[in-house]
LUMMIDREN-926278 format. One record per residue: residue in one letter; x, y, z of N, C-alpha, C in turn. Coordinates in steps of 0.2 Angstrom, whole numbers, plus 5000, padded with zeros to 4 digits. Layout:
aXYZXYZXYZ...
This chain:
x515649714996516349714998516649784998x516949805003517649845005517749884998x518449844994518349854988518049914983x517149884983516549914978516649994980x516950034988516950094990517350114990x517950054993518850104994519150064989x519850124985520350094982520750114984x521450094984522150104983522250194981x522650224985522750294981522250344986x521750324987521050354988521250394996x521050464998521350505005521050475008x521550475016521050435021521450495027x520650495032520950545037520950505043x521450505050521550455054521450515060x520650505063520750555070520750515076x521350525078521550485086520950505091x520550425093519950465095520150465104x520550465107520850485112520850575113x521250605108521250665109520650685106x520150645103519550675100519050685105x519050645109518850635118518950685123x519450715125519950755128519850815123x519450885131519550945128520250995130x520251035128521251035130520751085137x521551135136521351175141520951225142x520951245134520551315133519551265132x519651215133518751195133518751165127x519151165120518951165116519351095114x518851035108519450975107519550975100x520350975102520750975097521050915095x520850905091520750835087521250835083x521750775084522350745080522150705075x522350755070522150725062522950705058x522850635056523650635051523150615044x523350635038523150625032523750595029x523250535023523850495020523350465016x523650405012523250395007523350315007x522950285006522750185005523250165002x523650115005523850104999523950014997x523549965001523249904999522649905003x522249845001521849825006521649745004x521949725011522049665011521349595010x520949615016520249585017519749645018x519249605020518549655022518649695027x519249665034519349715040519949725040x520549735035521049745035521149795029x521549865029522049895026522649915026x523049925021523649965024523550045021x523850085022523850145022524750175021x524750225018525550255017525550285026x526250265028526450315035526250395035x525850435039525950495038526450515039x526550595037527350625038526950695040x527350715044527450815045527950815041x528050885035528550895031528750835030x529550815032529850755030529850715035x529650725038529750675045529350615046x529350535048528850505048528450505055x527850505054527350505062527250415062x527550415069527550335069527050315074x526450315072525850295077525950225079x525550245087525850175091525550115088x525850045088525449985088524949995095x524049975093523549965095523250045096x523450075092523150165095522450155091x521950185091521450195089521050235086x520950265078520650295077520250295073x519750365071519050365068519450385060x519250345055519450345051518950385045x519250415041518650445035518950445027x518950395024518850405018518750455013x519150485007518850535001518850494996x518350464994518250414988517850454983x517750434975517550474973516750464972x516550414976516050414978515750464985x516050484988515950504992516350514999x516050525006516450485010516250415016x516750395017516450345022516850345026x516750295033516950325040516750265043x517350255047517150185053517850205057x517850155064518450145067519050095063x519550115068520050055065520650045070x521050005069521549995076522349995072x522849995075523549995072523749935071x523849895070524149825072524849805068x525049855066525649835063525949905060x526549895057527149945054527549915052x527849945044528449915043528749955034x529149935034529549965029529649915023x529349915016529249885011529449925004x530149905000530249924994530150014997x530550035001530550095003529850135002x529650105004528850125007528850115016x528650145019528250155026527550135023x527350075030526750055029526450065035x525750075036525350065044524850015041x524749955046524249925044523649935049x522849935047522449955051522049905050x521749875054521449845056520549875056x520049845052519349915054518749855059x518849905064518349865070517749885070x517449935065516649955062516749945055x515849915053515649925047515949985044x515950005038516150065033515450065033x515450145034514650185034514750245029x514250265028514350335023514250395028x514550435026514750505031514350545028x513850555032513350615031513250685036x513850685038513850765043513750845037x513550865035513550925031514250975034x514150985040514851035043515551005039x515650915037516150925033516250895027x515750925024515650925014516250965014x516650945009517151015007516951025001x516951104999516751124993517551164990x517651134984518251164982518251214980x518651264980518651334977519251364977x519251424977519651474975519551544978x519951564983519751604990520251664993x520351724990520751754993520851755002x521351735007521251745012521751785016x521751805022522351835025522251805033x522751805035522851765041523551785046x523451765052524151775055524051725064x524751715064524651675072524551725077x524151705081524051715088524351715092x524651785096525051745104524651755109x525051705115524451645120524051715121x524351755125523851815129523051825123x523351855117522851865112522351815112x522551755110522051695111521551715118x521951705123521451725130521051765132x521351835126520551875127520151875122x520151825117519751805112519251765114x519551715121519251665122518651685129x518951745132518751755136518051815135x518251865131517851905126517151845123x517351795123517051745117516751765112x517251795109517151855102517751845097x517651835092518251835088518351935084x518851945085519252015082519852025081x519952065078520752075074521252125080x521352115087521552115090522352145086x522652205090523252245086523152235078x522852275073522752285066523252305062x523652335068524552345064524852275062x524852235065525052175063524852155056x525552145054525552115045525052045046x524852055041524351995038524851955035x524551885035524951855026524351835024x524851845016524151825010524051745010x523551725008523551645005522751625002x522651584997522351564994521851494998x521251504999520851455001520651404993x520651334995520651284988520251234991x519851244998519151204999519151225007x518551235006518051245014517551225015x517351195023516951155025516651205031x516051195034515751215039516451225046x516651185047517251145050517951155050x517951195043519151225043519051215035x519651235034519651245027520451225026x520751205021521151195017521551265014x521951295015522451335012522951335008x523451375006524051365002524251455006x524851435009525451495008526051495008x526251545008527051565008527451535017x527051515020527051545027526851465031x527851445035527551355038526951405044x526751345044526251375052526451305055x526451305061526651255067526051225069x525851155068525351115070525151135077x524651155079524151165083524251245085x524551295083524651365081523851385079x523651435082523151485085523051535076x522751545073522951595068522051625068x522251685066521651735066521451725057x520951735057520751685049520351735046x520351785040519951815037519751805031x519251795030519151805022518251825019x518251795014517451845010517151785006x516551765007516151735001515651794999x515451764990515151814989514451794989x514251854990513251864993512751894988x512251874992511651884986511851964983x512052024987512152084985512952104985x513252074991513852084990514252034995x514952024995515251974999515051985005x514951935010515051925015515651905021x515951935025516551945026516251895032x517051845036517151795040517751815044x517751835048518251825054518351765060x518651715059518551665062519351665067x519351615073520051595074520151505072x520451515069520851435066521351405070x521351345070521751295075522251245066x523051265066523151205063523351125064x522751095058522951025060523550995058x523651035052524351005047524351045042x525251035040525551095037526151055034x526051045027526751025024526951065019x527351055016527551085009527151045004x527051094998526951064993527451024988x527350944985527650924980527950964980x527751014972527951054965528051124966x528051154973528251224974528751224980x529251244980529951224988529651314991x529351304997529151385001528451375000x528251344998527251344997527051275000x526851325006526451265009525551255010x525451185011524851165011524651175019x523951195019523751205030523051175028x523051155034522351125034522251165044x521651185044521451245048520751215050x520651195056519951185059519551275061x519151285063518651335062518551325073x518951355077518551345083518551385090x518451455083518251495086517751535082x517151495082516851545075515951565079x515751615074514851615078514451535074x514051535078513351495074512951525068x513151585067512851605059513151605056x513851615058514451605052514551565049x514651495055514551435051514051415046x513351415049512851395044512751435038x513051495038512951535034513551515027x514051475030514551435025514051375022x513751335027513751275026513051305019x512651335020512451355017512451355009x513251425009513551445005513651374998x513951335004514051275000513751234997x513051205001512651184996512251224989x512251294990512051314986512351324979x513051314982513751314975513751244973x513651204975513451114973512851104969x512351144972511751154968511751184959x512051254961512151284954512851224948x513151194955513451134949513251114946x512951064948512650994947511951054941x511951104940511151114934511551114931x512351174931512651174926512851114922x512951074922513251014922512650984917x512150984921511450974916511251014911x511651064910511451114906510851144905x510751164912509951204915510251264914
């Protein structure tokens, strides 16, 4: 049963699989992600799910829109299609009801395991020109060095984007130059990446601290493997520590 994998509460990510189809204009597909969390489940191919919001705003997704749905269960993740079929407002609640048109499968991509952590980063937007010689270059660099950096805190990375905290809204689909450091068998390894954001809201419990979620889509092929890497190796040292190896 549905159920034995998902509950109530549990994140779910909703990617509009239209624009996951569709590469924009710079080649690259930016994929509309809204995040929100379960909050019944009616039958085997029915859920409801909380409306997503930008900051306080609701995102009213169309009746019959389509997307690839992902699960954060504490079992792990899962992943299938699903359809809109309904909205509506209950005991001041915003509802979406989805409809799932695939089996619930288990989500085995490694690109996006997220490993949580603790990450000094610095970052800044990119203007259009800038992005164009980055893209054209097919190089990512810190382009003008004068330009102020902002500080922010990474709190999980994937092969794929990373999750942040700053001081600083960044505007959904804004370009941002991406630095930061894991540490290495001798010494850190330093990442300069260009990030695309998906989403950016304020946090609950801090007013001016905000949450980003940052796709990865200007990065090398070492760099990534070299994260994806990173992270299973950190999962590993978990899981002995845990056994008290």
């Amino acid at each position: 049963m549905i159920t034995d994998y998902i509950v109530p509460g549990d994140k779910i990510e909703l990617t509009d699989k239209r624009s996951a189809e569709r590469p924009n204009k710079d080649g690259i597909i930016a994929r509309k992600v809204y995040r929100t969390r379960v909050y019944d489940i009616t039958s085997e191919d029915e859920i409801k799910v909380n409306m997503p919001m930008d900051k306080d705003k609701l995102i009213l997704l169309p009746i019959d829109s389509e997307f690839d749905l992902c699960f954060y269960t504490q079992n792990g993740l899962y992943q299938c299609y699903g359809r809109v079929t309904d909205r509506y407002k209950s005991k001041n609640i915003y509802v979406l009801v989805l409809e799932l048109t695939t089996p619930l499968k288990k989500f085995q991509r490694r690109e996006y395991y997220r490993l949580n952590c603790i990450l000094n980063m610095k970052c800044r937007m990119m203007e259009d020109d800038e992005y164009a010689m980055v893209n054209e270059l097919n190089s990512v660099q810190f382009v003008n060095t004068d330009l102020t950096l902002q500080n922010g805190t990474i709190v999980d990375i994937s092969g794929g984007g990373a999750r942040f905290i700053s001081k600083v809204y960044f505007p959904p689909d804004s370009k941002l130059l991406f630095k930061f450091a894991l540490p290495g068998a001798k010494e850190p390894v330093e990442y300069e990446v260009v990030g695309r954001i998906l989403a950016c809201e304020e946090t609950e419990k801090m007013k001016g601290v905000y949450q980003n979620h940052v796709q990865f889509i200007k990065i090398d092929t070492d760099q990534r493997e070299s994260i994806i890497k990173y992270i299973f190796e950190e999962e590993r040292r978990k899981r002995r520590r845990e056994r008290g190896e």
